[in-house]
C-alpha positions in Angstrom: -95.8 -25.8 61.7 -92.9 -25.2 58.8 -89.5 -24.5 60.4 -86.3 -23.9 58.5 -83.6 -26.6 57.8 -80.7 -27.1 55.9 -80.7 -30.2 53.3 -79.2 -30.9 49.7 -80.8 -30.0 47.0 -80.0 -32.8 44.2 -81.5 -31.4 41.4 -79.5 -27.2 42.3 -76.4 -29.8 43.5 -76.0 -27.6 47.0 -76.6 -27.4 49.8 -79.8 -24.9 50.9 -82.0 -23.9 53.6 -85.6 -25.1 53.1 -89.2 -24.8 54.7 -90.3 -27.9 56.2 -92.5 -30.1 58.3 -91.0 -33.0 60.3 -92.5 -36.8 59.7 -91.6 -39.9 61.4 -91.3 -43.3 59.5 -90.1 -46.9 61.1 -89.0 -44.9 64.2 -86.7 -42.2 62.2 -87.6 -38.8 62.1 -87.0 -36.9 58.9 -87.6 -33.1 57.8 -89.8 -32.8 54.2 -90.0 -29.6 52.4 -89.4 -28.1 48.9 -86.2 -26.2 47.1 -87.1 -22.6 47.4 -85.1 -22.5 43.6 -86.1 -25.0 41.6 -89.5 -26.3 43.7 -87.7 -30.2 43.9 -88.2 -32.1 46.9 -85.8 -32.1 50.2 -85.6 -34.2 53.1 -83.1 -34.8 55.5 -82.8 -37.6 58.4 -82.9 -35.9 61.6 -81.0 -37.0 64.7 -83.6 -38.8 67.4 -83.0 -35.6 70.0 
């Protein structure tokens, strides 16, 4: 189930919305997806909520 999340894209250096799927790892949970631009990896650390 993709949903849509905002993240930084290091390799475009801003800040874009991106399809991803949320994992959890040592109790954090974190979003995963790919730049819809340049096909890099995203992530970004979620909030526990």
């Amino acid at each position: 189930m993709a949903e849509s999340y905002n993240g930084y894209c290091v390799k475009c250096k801003e800040k874009r919305d991106f399809d991803g799927e949320v994992h959890e790892t040592n109790g954090r949970r974190m979003a995963k997806g790919t730049c819809p631009v340049c096909g890099t990896k995203m992530n970004r650390i979620l909030g526990k909520a």
